[in-house]
C-alpha positions in Angstrom: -2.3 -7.6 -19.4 -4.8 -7.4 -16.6 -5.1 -10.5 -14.7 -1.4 -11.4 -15.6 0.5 -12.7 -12.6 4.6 -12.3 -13.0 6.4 -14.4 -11.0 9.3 -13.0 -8.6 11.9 -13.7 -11.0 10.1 -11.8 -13.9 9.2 -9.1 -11.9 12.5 -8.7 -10.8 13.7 -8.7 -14.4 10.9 -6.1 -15.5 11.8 -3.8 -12.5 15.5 -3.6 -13.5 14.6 -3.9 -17.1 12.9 -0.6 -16.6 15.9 1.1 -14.0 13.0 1.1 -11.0 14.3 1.4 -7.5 13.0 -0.9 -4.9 10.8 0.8 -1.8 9.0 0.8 0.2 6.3 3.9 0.3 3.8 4.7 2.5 0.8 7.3 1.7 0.2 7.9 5.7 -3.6 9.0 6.8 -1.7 10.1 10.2 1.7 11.2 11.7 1.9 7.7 13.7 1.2 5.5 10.7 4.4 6.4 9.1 6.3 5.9 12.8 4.7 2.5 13.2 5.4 1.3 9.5 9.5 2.4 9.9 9.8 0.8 13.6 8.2 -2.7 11.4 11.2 -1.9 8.4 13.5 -1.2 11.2 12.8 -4.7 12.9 12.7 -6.8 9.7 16.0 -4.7 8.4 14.3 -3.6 5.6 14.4 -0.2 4.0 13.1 2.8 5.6 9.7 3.9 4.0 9.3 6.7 1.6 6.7 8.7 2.2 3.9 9.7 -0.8 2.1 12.8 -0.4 -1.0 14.8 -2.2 1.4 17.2 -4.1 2.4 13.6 -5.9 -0.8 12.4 -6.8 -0.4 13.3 -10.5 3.3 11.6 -11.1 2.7 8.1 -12.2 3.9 5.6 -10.1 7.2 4.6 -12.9 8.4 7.9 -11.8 7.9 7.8 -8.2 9.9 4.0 -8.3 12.7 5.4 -10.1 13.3 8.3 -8.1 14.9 6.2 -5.6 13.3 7.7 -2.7 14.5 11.6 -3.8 10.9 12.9 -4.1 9.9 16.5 -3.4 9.3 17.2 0.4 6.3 16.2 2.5 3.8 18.8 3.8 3.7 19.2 7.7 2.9 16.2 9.6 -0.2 18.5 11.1 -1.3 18.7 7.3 -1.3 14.5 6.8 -4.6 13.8 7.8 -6.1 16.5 5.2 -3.4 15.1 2.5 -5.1 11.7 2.9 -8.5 12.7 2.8 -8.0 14.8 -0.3 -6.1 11.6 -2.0 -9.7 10.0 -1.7 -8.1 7.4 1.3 -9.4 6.3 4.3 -6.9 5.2 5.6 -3.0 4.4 5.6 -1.5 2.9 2.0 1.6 1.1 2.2 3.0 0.1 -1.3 5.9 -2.3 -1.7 7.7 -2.0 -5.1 10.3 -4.9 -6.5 10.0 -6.3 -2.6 9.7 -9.7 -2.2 6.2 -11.4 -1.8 7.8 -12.5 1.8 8.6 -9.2 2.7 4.8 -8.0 2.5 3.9 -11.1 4.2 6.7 -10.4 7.0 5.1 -6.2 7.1 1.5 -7.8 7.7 2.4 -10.1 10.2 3.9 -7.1 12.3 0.7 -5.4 11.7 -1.8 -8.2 12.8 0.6 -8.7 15.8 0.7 -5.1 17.2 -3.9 -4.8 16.6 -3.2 -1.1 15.1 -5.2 0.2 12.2 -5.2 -2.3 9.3 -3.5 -0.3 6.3 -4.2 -1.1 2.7 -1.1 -3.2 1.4 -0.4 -3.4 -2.3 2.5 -4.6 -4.6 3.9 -2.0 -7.5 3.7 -4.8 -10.7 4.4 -4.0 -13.9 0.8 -3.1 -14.7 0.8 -0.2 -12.1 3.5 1.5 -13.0 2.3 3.9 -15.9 -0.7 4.4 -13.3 -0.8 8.0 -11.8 -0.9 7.9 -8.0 -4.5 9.2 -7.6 -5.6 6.6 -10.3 -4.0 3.7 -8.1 -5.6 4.9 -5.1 -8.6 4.8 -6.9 -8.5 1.1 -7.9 -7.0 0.3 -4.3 -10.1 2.5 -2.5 -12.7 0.0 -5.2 -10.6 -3.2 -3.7 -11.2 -2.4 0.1 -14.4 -1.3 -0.6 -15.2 -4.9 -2.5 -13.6 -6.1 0.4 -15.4 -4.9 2.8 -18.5 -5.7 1.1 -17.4 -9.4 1.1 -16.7 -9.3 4.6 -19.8 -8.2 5.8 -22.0 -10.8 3.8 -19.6 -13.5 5.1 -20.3 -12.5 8.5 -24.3 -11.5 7.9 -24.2 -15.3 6.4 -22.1 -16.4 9.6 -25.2 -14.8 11.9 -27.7 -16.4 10.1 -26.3 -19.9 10.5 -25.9 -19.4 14.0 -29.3 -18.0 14.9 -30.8 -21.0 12.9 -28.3 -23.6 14.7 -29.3 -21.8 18.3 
């Protein structure tokens, strides 16, 4: 039901109820986003990430999670950039599925600590699981854009405030 909110314990429940794997995945826009992302899973002894590429945008995301990480190979690391832009992404997804809400927490941290490229972070719930890939992208790509949206009238607003206190 959209809008629902599980808490840990019932997605933990649902995610076992339905035999899905915990992950962590990454859909890379470059060959160093996936190398920063498992030095940060490496650090916080978490899983290695999986990585999502184009030739998966079609499987739904219930099949990728309960694959436990035995996906079909990745293209060439030369060919990730393209892979991305053909996914409709600008820019690096990392998805965290039946991982706790303190683990994505703990991943951002090491992201806003080492001033790399902010990714788009998401959490696999229940309601995204008989999503296909492409489809979640899509929703994700309309979230950044809102949020970017929101951003830049909190700091247009910011500006005006200032040049009226000045």
């Amino acid at each position: 039901m959209p809008g629902h909110f599980v808490t840990a314990e019932e997605l933990e429940r649902l995610m076992a109820e339905q035999q899905i794997t915990p992950g962590i995945f990454i859909f890379p826009d470059s060959p160093t986003a996936e190398a920063r992302l498992t030095g940060h899973c490496q650090t916080m002894e978490l899983p290695p990430p999986v990585r999502w590429h184009a030739g998966l945008l079609h499987w739904t995301v219930r099949d990728l999670a309960q694959t436990g990480g035995e996906i079909p190979p990745p293209p060439e690391p030369a060919l990730i950039p393209a892979q991305a832009r053909l996914a409709g992404l600008h820019g690096t997804v990392i998805a965290l599925c039946a991982q706790s809400a303190d683990s994505l927490k703990a991943i951002m941290k090491h992201y806003k600590e080492d001033g790399g490229p902010w990714p788009v972070f998401c959490m696999i719930t229940p309601q995204s699981l008989d999503m296909s890939l492409s489809l979640l992208f899509e929703h994700l790509g309309e979230d950044r854009l809102r949020e970017n949206h929101r951003r830049r009238l909190l700091e247009q607003r910011r500006r005006a405030a200032e040049s009226e206190g000045a």
